[in-house]
BABA-535505 format. One record per residue (C-alpha): z, y, x. Coordinates in Angstrom, 3 decimals, m for minus. Example, Ala and Ser with C-alpha at 12.3 -4.5 7.8 and 13.67 -1.06 7.14 Angstrom:
# residues 2
<pt><z>7.800</z><y>m4.500</y><x>12.300</x></pt>
<pt><z>7.140</z><y>m1.060</y><x>13.670</x></pt>
This chain:
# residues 345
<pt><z>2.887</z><y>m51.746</y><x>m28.197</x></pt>
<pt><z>2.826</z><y>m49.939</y><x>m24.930</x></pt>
<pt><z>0.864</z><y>m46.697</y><x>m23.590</x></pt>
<pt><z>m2.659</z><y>m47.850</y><x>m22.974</x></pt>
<pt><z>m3.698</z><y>m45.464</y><x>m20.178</x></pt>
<pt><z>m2.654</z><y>m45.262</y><x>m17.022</x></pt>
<pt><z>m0.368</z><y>m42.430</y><x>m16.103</x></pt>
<pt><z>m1.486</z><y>m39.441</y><x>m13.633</x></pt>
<pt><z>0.793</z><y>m39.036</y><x>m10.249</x></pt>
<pt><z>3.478</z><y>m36.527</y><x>m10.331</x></pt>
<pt><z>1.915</z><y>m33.582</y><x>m7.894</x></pt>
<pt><z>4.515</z><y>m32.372</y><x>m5.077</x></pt>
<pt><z>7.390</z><y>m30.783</y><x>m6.576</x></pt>
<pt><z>8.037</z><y>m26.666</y><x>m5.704</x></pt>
<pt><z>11.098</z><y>m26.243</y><x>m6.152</x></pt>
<pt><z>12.749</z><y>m23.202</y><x>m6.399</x></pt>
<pt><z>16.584</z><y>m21.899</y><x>m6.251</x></pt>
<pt><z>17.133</z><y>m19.247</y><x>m8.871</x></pt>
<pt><z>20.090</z><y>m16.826</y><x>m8.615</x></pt>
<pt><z>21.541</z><y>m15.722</y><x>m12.019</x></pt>
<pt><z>23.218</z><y>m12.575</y><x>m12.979</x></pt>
<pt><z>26.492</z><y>m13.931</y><x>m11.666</x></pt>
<pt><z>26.119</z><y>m15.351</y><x>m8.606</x></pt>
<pt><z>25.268</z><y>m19.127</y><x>m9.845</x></pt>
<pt><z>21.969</z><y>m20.859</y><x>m8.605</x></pt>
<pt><z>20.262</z><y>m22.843</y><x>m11.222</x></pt>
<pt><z>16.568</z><y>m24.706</y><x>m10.240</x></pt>
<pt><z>13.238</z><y>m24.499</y><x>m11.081</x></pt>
<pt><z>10.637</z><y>m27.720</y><x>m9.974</x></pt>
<pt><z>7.648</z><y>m26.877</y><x>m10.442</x></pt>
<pt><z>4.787</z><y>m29.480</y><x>m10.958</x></pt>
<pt><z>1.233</z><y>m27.419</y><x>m11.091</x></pt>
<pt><z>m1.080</z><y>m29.804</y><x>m12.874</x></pt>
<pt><z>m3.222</z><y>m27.368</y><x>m14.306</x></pt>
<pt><z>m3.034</z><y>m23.562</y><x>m15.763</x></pt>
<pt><z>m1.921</z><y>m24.033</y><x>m19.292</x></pt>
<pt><z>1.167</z><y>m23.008</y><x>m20.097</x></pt>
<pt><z>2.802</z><y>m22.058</y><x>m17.610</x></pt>
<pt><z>6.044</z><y>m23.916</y><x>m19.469</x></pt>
<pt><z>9.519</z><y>m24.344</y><x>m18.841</x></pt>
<pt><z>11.352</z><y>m27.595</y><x>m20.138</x></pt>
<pt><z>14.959</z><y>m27.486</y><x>m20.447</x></pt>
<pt><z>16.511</z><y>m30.903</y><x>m21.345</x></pt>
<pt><z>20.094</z><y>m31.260</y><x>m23.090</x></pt>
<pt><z>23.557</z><y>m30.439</y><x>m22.443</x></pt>
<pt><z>24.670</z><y>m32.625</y><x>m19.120</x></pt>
<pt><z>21.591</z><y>m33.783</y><x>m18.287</x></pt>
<pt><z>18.863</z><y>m33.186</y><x>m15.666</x></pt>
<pt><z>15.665</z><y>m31.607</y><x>m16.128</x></pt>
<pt><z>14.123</z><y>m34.541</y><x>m14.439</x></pt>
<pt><z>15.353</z><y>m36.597</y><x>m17.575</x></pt>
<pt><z>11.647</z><y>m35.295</y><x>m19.046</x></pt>
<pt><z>10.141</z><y>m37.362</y><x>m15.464</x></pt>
<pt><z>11.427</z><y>m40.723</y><x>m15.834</x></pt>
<pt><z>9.562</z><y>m43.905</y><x>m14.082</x></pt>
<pt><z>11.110</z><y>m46.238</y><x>m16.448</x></pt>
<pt><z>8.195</z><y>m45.760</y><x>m18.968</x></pt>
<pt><z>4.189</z><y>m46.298</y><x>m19.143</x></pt>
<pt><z>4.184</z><y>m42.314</y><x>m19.132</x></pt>
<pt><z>7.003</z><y>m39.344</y><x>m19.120</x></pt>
<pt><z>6.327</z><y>m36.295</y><x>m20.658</x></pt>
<pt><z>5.686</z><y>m34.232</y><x>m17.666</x></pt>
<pt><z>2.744</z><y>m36.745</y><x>m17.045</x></pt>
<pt><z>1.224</z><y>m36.407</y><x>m20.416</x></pt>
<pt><z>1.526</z><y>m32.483</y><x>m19.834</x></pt>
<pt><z>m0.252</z><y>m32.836</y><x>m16.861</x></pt>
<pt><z>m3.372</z><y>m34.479</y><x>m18.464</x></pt>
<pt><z>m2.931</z><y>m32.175</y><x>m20.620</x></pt>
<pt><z>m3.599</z><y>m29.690</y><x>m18.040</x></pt>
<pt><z>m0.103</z><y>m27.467</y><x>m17.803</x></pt>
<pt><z>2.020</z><y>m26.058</y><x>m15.070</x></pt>
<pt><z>5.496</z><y>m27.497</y><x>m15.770</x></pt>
<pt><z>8.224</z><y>m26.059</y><x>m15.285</x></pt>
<pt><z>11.737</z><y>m28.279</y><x>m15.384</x></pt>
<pt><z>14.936</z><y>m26.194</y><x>m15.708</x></pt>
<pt><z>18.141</z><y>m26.820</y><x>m14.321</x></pt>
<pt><z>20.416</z><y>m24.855</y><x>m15.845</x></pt>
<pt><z>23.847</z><y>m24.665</y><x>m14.680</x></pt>
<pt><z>24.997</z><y>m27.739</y><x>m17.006</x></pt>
<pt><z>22.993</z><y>m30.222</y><x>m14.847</x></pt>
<pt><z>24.590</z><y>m32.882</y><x>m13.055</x></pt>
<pt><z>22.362</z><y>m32.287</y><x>m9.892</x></pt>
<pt><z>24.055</z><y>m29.255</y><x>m9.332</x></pt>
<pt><z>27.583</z><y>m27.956</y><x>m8.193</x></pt>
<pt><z>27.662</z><y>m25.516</y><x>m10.933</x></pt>
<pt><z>27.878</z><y>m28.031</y><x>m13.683</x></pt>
<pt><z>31.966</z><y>m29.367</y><x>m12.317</x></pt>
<pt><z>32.828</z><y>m25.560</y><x>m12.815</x></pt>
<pt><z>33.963</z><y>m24.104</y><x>m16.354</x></pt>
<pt><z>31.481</z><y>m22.106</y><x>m18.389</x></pt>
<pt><z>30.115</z><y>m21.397</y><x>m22.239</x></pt>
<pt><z>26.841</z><y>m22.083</y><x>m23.603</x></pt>
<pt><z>26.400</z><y>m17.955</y><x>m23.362</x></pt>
<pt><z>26.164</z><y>m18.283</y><x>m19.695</x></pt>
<pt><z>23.479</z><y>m20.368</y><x>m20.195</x></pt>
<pt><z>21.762</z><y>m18.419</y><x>m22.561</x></pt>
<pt><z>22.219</z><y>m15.071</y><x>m21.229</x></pt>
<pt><z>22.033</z><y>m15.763</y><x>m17.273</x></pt>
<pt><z>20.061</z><y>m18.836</y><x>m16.923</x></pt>
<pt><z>17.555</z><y>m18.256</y><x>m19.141</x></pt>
<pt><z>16.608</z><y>m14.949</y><x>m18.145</x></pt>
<pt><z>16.484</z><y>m15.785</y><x>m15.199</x></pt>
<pt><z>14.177</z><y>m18.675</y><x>m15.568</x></pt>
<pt><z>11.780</z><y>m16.779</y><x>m17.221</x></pt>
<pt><z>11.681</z><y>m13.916</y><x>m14.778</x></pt>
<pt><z>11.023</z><y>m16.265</y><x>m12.131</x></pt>
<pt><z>8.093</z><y>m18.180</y><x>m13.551</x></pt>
<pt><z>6.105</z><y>m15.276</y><x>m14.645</x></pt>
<pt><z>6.827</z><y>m13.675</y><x>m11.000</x></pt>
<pt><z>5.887</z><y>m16.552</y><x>m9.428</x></pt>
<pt><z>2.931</z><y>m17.434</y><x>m11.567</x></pt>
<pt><z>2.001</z><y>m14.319</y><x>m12.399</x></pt>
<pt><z>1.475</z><y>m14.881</y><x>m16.332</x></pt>
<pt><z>3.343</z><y>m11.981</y><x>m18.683</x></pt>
<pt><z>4.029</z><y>m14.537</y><x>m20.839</x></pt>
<pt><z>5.566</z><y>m18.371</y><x>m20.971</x></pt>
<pt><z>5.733</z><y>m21.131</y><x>m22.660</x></pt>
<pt><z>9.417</z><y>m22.294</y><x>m23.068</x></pt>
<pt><z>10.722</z><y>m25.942</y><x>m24.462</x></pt>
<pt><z>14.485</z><y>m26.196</y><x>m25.057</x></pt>
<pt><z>15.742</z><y>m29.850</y><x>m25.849</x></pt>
<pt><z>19.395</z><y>m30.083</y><x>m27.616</x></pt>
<pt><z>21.794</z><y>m27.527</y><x>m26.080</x></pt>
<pt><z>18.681</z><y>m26.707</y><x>m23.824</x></pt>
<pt><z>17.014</z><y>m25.035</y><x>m27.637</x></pt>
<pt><z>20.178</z><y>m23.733</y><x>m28.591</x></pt>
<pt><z>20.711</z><y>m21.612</y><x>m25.372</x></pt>
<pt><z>16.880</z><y>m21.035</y><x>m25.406</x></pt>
<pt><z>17.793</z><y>m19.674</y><x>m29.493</x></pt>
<pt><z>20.617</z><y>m17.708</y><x>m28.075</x></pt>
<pt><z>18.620</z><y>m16.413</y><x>m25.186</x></pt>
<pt><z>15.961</z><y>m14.955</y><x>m27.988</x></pt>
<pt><z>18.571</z><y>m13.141</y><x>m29.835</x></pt>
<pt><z>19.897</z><y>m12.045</y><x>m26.736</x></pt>
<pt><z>17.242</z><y>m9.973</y><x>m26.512</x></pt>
<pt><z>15.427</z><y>m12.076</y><x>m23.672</x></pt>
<pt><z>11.714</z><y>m11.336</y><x>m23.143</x></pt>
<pt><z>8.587</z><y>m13.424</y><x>m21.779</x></pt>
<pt><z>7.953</z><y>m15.807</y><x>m24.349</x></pt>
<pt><z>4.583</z><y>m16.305</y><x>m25.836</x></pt>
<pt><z>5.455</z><y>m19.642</y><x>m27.916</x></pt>
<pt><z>8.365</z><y>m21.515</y><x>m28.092</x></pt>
<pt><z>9.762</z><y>m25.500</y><x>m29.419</x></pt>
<pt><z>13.105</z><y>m25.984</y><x>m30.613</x></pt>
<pt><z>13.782</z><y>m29.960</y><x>m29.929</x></pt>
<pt><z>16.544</z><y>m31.347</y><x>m32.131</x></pt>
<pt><z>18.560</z><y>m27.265</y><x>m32.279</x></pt>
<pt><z>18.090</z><y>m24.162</y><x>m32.643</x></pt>
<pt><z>20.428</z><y>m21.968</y><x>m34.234</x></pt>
<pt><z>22.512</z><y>m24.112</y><x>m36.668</x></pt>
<pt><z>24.358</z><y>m26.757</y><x>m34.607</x></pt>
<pt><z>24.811</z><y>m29.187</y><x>m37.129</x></pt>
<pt><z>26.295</z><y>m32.884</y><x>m36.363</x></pt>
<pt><z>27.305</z><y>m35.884</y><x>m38.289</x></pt>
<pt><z>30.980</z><y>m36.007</y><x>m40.012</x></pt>
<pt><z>32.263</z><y>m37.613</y><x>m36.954</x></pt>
<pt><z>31.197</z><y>m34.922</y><x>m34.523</x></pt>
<pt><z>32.205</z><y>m32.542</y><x>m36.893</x></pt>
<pt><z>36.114</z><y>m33.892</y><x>m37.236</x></pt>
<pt><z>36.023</z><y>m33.993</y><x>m33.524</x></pt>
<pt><z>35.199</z><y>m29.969</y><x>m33.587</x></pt>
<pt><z>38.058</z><y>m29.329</y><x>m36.328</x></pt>
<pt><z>40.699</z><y>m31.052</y><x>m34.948</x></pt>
<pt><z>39.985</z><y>m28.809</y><x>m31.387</x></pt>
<pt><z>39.669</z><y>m31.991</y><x>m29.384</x></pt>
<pt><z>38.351</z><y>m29.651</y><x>m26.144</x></pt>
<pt><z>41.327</z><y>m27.319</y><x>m27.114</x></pt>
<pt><z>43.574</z><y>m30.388</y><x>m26.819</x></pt>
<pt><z>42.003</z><y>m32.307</y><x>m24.127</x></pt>
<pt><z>41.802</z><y>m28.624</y><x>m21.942</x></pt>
<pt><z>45.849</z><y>m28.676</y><x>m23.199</x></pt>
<pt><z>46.528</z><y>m31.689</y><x>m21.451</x></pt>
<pt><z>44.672</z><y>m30.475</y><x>m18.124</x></pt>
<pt><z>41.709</z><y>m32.444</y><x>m18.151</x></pt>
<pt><z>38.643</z><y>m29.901</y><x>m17.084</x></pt>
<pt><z>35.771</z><y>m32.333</y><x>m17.907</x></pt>
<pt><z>34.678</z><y>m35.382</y><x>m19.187</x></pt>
<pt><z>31.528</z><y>m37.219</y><x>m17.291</x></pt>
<pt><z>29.711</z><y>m40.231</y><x>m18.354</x></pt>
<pt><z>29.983</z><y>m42.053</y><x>m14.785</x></pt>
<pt><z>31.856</z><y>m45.025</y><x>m14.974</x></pt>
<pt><z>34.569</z><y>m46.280</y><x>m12.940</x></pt>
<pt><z>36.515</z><y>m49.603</y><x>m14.300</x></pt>
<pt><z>39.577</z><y>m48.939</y><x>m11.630</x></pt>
<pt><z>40.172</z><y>m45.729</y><x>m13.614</x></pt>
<pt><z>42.556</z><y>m45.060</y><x>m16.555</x></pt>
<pt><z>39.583</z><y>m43.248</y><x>m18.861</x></pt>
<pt><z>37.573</z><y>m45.835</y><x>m17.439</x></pt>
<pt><z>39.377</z><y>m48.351</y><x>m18.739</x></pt>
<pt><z>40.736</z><y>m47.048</y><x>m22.160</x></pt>
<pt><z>36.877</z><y>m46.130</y><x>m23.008</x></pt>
<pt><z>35.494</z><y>m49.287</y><x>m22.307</x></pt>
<pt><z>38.597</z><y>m51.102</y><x>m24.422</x></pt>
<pt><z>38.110</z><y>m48.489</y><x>m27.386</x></pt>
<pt><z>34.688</z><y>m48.394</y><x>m27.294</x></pt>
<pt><z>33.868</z><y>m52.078</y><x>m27.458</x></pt>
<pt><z>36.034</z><y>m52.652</y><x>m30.656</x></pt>
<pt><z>33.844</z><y>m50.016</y><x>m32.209</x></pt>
<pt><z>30.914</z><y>m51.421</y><x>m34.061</x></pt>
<pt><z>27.469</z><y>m50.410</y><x>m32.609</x></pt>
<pt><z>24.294</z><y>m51.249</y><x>m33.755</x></pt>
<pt><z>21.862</z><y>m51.512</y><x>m30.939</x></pt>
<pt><z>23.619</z><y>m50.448</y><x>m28.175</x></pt>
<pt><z>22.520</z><y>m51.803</y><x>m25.023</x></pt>
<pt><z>25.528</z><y>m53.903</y><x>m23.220</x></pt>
<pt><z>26.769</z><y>m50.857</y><x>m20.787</x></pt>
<pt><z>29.171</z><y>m48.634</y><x>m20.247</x></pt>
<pt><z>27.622</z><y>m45.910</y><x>m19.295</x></pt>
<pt><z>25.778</z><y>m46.287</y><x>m22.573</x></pt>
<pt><z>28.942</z><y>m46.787</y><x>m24.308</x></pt>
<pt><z>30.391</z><y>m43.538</y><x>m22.278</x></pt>
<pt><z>27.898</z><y>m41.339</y><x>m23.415</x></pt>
<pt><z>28.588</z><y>m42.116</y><x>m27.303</x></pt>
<pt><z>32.275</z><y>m41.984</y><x>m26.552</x></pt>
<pt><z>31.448</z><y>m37.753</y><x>m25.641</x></pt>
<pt><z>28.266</z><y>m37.128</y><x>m27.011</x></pt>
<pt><z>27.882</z><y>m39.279</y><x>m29.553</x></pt>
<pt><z>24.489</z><y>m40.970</y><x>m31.485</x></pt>
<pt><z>21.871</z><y>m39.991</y><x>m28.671</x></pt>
<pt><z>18.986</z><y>m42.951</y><x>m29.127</x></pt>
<pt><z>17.554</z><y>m44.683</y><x>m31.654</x></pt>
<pt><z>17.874</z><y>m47.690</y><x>m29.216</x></pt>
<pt><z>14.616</z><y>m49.822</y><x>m31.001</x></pt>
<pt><z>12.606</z><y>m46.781</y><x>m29.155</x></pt>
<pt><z>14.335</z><y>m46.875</y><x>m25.666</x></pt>
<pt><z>13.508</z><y>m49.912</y><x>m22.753</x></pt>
<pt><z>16.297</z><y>m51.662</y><x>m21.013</x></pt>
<pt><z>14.805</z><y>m50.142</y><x>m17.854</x></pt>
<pt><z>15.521</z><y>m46.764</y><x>m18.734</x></pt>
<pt><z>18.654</z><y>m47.398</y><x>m20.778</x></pt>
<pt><z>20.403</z><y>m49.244</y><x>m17.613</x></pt>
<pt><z>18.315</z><y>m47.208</y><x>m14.618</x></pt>
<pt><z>16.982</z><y>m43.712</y><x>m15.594</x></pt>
<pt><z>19.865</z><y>m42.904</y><x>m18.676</x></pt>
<pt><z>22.791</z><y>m43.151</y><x>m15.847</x></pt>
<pt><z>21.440</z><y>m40.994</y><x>m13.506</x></pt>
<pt><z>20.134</z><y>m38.115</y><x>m15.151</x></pt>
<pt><z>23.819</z><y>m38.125</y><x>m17.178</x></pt>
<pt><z>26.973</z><y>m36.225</y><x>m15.583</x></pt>
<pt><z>29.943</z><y>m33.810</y><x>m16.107</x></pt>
<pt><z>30.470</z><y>m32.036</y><x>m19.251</x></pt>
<pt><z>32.692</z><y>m28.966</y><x>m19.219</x></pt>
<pt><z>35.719</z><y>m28.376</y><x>m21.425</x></pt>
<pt><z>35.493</z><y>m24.921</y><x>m21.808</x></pt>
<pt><z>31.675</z><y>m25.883</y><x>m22.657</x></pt>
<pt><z>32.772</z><y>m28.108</y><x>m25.530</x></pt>
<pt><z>35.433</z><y>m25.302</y><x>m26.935</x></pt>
<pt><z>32.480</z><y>m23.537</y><x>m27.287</x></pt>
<pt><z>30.168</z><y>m25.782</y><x>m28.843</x></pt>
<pt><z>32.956</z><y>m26.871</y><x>m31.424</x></pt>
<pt><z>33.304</z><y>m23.446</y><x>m32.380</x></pt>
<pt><z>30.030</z><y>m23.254</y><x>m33.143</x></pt>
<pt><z>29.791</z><y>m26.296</y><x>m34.820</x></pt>
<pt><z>32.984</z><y>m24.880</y><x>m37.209</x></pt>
<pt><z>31.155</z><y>m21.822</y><x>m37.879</x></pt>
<pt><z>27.476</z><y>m23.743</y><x>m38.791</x></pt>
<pt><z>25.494</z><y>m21.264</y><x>m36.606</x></pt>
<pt><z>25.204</z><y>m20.205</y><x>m33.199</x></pt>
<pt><z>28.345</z><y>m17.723</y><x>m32.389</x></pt>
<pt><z>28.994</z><y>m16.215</y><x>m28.795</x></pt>
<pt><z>32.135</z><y>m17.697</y><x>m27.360</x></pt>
<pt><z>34.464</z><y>m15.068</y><x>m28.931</x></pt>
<pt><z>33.186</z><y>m16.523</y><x>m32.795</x></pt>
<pt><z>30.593</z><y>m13.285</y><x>m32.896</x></pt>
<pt><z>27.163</z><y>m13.064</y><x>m34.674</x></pt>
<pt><z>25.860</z><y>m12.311</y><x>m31.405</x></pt>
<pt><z>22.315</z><y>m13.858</y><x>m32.092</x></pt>
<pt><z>21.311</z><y>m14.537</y><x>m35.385</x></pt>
<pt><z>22.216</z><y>m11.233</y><x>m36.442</x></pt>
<pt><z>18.809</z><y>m10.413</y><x>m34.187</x></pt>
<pt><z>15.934</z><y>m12.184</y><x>m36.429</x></pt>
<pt><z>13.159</z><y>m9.580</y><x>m35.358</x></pt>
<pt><z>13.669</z><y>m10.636</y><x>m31.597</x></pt>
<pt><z>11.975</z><y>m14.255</y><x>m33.660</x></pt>
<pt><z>8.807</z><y>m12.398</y><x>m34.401</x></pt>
<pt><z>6.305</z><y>m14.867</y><x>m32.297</x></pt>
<pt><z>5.640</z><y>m18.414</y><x>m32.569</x></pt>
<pt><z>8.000</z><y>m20.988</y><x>m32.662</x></pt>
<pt><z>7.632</z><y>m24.557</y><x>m33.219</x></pt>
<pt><z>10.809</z><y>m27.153</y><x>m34.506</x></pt>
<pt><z>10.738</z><y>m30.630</y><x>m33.662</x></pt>
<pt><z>13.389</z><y>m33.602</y><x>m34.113</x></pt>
<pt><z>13.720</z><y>m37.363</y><x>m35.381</x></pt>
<pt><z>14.282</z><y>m38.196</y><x>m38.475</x></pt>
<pt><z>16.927</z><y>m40.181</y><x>m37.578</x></pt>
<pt><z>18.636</z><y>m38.122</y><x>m35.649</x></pt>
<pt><z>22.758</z><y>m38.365</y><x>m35.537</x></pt>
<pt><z>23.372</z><y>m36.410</y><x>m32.933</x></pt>
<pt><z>22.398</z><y>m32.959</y><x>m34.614</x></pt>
<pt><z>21.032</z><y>m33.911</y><x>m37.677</x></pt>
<pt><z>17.973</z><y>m32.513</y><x>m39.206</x></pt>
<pt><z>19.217</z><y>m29.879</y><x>m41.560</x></pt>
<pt><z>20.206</z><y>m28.061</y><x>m39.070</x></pt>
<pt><z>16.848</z><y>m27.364</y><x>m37.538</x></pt>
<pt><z>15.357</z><y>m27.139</y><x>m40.992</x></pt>
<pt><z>18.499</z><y>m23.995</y><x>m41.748</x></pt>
<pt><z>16.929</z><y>m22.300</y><x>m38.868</x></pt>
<pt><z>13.411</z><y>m22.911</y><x>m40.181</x></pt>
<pt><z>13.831</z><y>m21.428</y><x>m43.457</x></pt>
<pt><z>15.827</z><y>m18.671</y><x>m41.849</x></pt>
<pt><z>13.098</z><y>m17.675</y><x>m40.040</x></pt>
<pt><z>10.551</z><y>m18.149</y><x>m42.897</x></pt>
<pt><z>12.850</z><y>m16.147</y><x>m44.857</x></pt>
<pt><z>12.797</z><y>m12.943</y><x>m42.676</x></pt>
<pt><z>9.241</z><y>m12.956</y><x>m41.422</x></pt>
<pt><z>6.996</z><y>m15.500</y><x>m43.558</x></pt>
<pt><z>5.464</z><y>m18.185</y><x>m42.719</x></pt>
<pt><z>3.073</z><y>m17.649</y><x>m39.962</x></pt>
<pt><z>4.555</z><y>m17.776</y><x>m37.097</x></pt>
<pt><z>6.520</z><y>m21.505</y><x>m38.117</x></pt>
<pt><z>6.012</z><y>m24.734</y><x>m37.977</x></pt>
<pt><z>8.374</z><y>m27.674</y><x>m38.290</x></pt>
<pt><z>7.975</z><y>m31.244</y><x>m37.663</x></pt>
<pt><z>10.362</z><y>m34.290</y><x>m38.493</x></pt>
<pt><z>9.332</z><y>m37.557</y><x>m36.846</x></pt>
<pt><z>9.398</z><y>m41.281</y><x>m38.353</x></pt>
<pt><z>11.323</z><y>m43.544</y><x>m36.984</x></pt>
<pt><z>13.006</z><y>m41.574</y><x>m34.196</x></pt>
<pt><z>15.991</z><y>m39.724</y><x>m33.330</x></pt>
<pt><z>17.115</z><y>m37.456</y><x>m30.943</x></pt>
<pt><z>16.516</z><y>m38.117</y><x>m26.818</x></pt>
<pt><z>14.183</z><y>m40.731</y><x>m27.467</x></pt>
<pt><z>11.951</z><y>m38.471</y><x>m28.393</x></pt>
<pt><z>11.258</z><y>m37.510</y><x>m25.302</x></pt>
<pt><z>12.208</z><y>m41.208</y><x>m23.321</x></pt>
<pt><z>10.714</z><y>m43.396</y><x>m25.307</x></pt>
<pt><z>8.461</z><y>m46.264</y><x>m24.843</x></pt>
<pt><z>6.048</z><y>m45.516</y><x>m27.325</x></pt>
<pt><z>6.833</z><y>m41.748</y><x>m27.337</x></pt>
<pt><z>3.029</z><y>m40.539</y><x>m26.196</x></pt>
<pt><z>1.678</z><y>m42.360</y><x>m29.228</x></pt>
<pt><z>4.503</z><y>m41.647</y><x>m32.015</x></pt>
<pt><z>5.650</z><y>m38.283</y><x>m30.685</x></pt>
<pt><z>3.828</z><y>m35.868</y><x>m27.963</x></pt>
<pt><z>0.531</z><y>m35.768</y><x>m29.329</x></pt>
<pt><z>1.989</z><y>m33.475</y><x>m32.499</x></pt>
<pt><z>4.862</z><y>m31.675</y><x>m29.522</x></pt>
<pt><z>1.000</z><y>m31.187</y><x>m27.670</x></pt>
<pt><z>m0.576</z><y>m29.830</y><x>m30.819</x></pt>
<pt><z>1.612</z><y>m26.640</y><x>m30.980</x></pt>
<pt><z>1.621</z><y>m25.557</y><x>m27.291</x></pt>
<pt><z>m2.101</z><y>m25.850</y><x>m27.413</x></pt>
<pt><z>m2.689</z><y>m23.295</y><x>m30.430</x></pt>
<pt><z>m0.844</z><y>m20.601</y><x>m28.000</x></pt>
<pt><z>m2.659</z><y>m21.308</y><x>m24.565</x></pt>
C-alpha cells in the first residue's frame, strides 16, 4: 500500500555554513514550510542530513513536516559525507560538544525562537544525548530515534567492539572505512567475496548494500525499503566513516552507556540537564542498536525525574533507518514521531 496523498514541493533550501568551536564548518538547510518547530534533524553516523529528503518515496519526512507546518532544519554535522570534515579523524564528543551547540545557536539566532525543537537519528541522538549532558541549552522538546544514551548493539556488533577492531584496523594504517564501492580495489574486492558467502535475508542484490552491513551492520528491515531508494537514494547519502570515530563508539559500546572518549561519565552523570521533554522512538526490529538500549535510557530518566516529561514508542514491524525511508513510513511511523513534536509547539 502506498502514501495516498500527494506530497508538497520542497521550498528553496537556505543553507547556511556554521563554524564550530574549532574551526570546522558543519551545515544547516533550512526548508521554512511553516512556524512550528523551528526543528533540527540530524540523521545517523555517515550519512547526510538530506537522507530525511529522499525522492525515492511517495513522501520523505521533511515533506510530511512541512504539511505539518514546521521550519526544518537538516544538520550536517561533521560526520556527513557532503562535507570535507567527515575524511578527517574525530570522536563522537566533537560532535556533541561543537556541532551541536553550534547548531542550536544558529537556529534560534537566525529564527529568532529561545527555544528548538531537536531530532537526533542513531549517532545523530546519541551526540544530541551527549550534547544535553554537556550542558547544551535551547531545547524545548527533544526525540531520541533508535539511541540515546545506552549504545546497545546485537552480539555481533558487540564482538566487533571487544576485540578493538578500530584499534586494529587504525594499527594497520587504515584511517577510514566508506561504503563506496570500487570492484578494482583490494577492500572492494575481499568485501564483496566475504560478504556474499554470508547469508542475508532480504538484502537487495548490491554492494553498496552489502558494504554498509559489512561496517555498520543490520540498518533496514528491507520488506519496508523500495528498490528505488535501496539502489539510488541509500548510495548517495552513505560515505566515510572515521576510525578514530569507531574507537570511540566501541568504547562506548564496552562500557553500555555513553562515555567521553577518555571512558569518562561525562554525560549521564548530568540527569537534571534531562529535565524537559523528551520523546524515544525505534523499530521493534531493530539490529542495529537494539531496543533495550533506548528503553535503559527511558527508565533512567523516569527513574530520576518521573514520568512526565517521557514518552517512549516501539514500532511494529520496523527497524532502524527505515523508519525514516520507508515506503509506507507516513502511515506506519510519522504520524505517532508527529504526535510528540506537536504537544510542545
Amino acid at each position: 500500500m502506498q502514501s495516498a496523498t500527494v506530497a508538497a514541493p520542497l521550498p528553496p533550501a537556505e543553507v547556511h555554513s556554521v563554524p564550530t568551536s574549532d574551526g570546522t564548518a558543519v551545515r544547516l538547510t533550512r526548508y521554512k514550510f511553516g512556524t512550528k518547530g523551528p526543528l533540527i534533524l540530524a540523521p545517523g553516523y555517515g550519512n547526510a542530513a538530506r537522507a530525511f529528503a529522499i525522492d525515492t518515496v511517495p513522501k520523505n519526512w521533511v515533506q510530511y513536516l512541512g504539511e505539518h507546518g514546521y521550519d526544518v532544519w537538516l544538520l550536517d554535522y561533521r560526520a556527513s559525507p557532503d562535507l570535507p570534515s567527515s575524511f578527517t579523524q574525530f570522536t563522537v564528543d566533537d560532535i556533541a560538544m561543537r556541532d551541536w551547540p553550534a547548531a542550536v545557536d544558529t537556529v534560534r539566532r537566525e529564527t529568532g525562537q529561545d527555544e528548538v525543537q531537536a531530532m537526533g537519528h542513531c549517532v545523530g541522538g546519541l551526540s544530541l544525548f551527549m550534547a544535553v549532558g554537556g550542558g547544551m541549552q535551547g531545547l524545548r522538546s527533544a526525540t531520541f530515534s533508535s539511541l540515546a544514551g545506552h549504545p546497545i548493539p546485537t552480539p555481533g556488533n558487540q564482538a566487533r567492539a571487544w576485540a578493538r577492531m578500530a584499534t586494529i584496523f587504525k594499527t594497520l594504517g587504515i584511517k577510514g572505512l566508506n561504503t563506496d564501492y570500487d570492484p578494482t580495489a583490494w577492500d572492494g574486492k575481499l568485501i564483496e567475496r566475504v560478504m556474499k558467502v554470508v547469508p542475508f535475508r532480504h538484502v537487495y542484490d548490491n554492494p553498496v548494500a552489502r558494504r554498509i552491513y559489512f561496517i555498520y551492520g543490520d540498518v533496514f528491515d528491507y520488506e519496508n525499503i523500495n528498490q528505488p531508494t535501496m539502489e539510488q537514494a541509500v548510495p548517495s547519502f552513505f560515505g566515510n566513516g572515521n576510525i578514530t570515530f569507531f574507537e570511540h563508539i566501541s568504547l562506548m559500546i564496552r562500557a553500555g552507556a555513553a562515555r567521553d572518549a577518555r571512558g569518562r561519565d561525562a554525560y549521564l552523570a548530568n540527569l537534571d540537564n534531562f529535565k524537559f521533554p523528551i520523546n524515544f522512538i525505534t523499530g521493534e526490529h531493530n539490529k542495529m542498536f537494539v531496543p533495550k538500549g533506548l528503553q535503559r535510557t527511558y527508565d533512567t530518566l523516569r527513574r530520576a525525574h518521573g514520568p512526565g516529561n517521557y514518552t517512549q514508542h516501539v514500532i511494529s514491524d520496523y527497524a532502524h533507518l527505515d523508519l525514516w525511508l520507508g515506503t509506507n513510513a507516513e502511515r506506519d511511523v510519522w504520524p505517532t514521531a508527529l504526535a510528540e513534536l506537536e504537544k510542545h509547539n
